[in-house]
N, C-alpha and C positions, 0 to 999 in steps of 0.2 A: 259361565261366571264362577269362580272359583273363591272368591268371598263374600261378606255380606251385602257389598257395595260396588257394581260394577265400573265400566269405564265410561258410564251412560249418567250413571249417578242413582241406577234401579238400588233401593234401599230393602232388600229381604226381611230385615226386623219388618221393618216399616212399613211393609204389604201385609206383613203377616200381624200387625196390631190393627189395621183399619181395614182389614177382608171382611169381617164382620158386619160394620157399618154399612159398607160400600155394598153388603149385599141385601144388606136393610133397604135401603135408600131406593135401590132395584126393584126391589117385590114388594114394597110397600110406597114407597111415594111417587115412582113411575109406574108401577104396576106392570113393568117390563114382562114380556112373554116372549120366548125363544120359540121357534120354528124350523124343525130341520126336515131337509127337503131328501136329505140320504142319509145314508147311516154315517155318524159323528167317530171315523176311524184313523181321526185323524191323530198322524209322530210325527217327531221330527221335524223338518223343514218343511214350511207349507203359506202361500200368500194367499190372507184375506182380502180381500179388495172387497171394500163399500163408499156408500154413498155419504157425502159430510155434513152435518146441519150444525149450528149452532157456533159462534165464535169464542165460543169457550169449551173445553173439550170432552165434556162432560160425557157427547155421545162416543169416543173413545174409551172413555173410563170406563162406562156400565158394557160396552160389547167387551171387553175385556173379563169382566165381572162374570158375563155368561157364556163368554166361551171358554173362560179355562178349566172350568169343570168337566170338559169333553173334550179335552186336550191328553193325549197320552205322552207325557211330557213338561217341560218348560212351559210358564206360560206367555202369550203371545205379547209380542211389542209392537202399541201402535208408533204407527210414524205418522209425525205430525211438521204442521207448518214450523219455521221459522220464526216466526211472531211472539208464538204459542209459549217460548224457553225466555223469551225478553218478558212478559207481563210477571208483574210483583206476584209473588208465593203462589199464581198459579202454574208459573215455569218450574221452580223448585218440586212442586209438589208431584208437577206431571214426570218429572223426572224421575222422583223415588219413586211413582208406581210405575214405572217400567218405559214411560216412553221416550221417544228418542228423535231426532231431526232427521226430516224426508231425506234421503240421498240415496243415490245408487251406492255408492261406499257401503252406507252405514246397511244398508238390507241387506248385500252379499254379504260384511260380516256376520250379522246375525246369522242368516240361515246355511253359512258355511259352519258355523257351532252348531247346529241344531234348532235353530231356535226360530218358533214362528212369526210374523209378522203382519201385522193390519196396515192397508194401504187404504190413503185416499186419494186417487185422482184428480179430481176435482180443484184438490186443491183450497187457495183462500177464498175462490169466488164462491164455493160450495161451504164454505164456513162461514162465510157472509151473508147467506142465501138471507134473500127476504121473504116474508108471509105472499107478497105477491109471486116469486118464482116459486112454489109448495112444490108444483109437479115437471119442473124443470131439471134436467141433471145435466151438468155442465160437462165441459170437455175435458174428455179423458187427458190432458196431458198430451206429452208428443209421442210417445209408446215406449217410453223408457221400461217402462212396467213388464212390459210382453215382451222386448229385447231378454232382460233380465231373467225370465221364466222358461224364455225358450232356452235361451244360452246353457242354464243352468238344470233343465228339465225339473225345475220346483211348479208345483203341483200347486191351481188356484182355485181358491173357496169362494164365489161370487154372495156377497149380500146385501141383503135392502133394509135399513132401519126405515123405520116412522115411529115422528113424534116429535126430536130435537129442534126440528125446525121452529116447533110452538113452542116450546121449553124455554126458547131464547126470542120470543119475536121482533124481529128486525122491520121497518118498513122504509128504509133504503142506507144507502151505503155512501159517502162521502169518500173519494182517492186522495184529493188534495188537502185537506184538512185531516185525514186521517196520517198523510207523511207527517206530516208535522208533530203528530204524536208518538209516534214511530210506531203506527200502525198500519197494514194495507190496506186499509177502510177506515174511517170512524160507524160504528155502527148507531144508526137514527133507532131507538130504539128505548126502551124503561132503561138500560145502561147508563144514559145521560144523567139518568138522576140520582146517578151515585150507587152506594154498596146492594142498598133495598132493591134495585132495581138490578142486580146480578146476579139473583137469587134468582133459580131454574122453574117455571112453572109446574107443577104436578102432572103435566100430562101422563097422558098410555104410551107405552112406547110397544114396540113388535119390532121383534128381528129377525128376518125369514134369510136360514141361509142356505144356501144353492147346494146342487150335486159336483164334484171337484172336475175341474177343466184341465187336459193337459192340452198344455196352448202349443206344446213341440208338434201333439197329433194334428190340431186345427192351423197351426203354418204350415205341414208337412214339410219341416225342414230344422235344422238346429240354426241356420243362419239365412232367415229372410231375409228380403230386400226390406225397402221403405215400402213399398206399395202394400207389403206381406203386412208388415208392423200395423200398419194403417188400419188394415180388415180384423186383423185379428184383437188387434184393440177396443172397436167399435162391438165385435163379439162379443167381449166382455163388456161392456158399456151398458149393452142391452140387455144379459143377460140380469146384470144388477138393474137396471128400467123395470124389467120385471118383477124381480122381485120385489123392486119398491113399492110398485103397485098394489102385490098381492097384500105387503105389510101394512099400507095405506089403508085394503081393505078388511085388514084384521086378518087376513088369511084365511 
């Protein structure tokens, strides 16, 4: 990025006036605790992949908050849904702190600059999650993720938040009433009831993040097949299952 306003819409003033808050919010009203499972040596280009809760991106915003203190470097950009850029001053906002629309494009740009990147899998169905799916982790996607990693031999960070999924609780999800809003769900939840009810629970959160995976070593090859993609995908899938766990059980 070479000015204070990328081509993302990341606002540097703008980080750097509410870093402050955002890490108040962390250690005092989530009571967020970070867990690292190896040594935090990470530059450069490098893909986080985690688990998604919440349909509002809050748990991007705070893994953002405690990883880039242990970033040597840029700090990371999650990629987030589609949806996520359409909702009123929460698209803008997600925008100036850094994040940016899911796409293969937009992550090979990033980590062809240098610059790390938070993935979510999962996807909307994982930001929709309800209080009844807590211990479900949805599917990885078609392996775009692992195409990408292998192709480019970028280095992946598996991790497990817990906690967003209560921060926002959901108790089911509507498809066809949520098109109509031009959402991918309406979510049945305290959201219905207006602003008060978009306001984040105090939960604990925990983020346990994994030892780094080169997925070039675990396909043994720079161009799998499909059948490759498949396995090495679910690898990582589990890999994050785990750690969701561990973070579920405080670690």
């Amino acid at each position: 990025m070479t000015g204070p306003i990328d081509e993302y819409g990341m606002d540097m003033r703008f980080c750097r006036r509410v870093e402050p808050a955002l890490e108040r919010i962390a250690r005092s009203y989530f009571r967020a605790r970070l867990i690292l499972e190896g040594p935090a040596d990470w530059g450069g280009p490098v893909i986080f992949v985690a688990n998604r809760a919440g349909f509002l991106p809050m748990d991007a915003v705070m893994a953002k908050v405690l990883l880039d203190p242990h970033l040597q470097g840029p700090g990371v950009r999650p990629l987030l849904e589609d949806y996520v850029f359409t909702l009123p001053w929460v698209g803008l906002w997600a925008s100036r702190l850094g994040c940016v629309r899911a796409s293969q494009d937009n992550a090979m740009r990033l980590l062809s600059r240098g610059e790390p990147v938070l993935a979510f899998p999962e996807g909307t169905k994982g930001a929709f999650r309800t209080v009844f799916e807590r211990d479900r982790l949805f599917r990885f996607g078609r392996g775009g993720l692992v195409r990408l990693a292998v192709r480019t031999g970028t280095p992946v960070v598996p991790v497990g938040i817990s906690g967003f999924e209560a921060a926002f609780p959901l108790f089911g999800r509507m498809e066809k009433p949520g098109r109509l809003v031009g959402l991918p769900y309406l979510p049945i939840g305290p959201a219905l009831f207006g602003p008060p009810g978009l306001l984040p629970l105090p939960v604990r959160v925990v983020m346990v993040v994994g030892e780094t995976l080169c997925l070039r070593e675990v396909a043994g090859s720079d161009d799998p097949d499909d059948a490759c993609v498949l396995r090495v995908n679910e690898h990582v899938r589990s890999r994050v299952a785990e750690l969701l766990r561990r973070a579920r059980g405080g670690a």
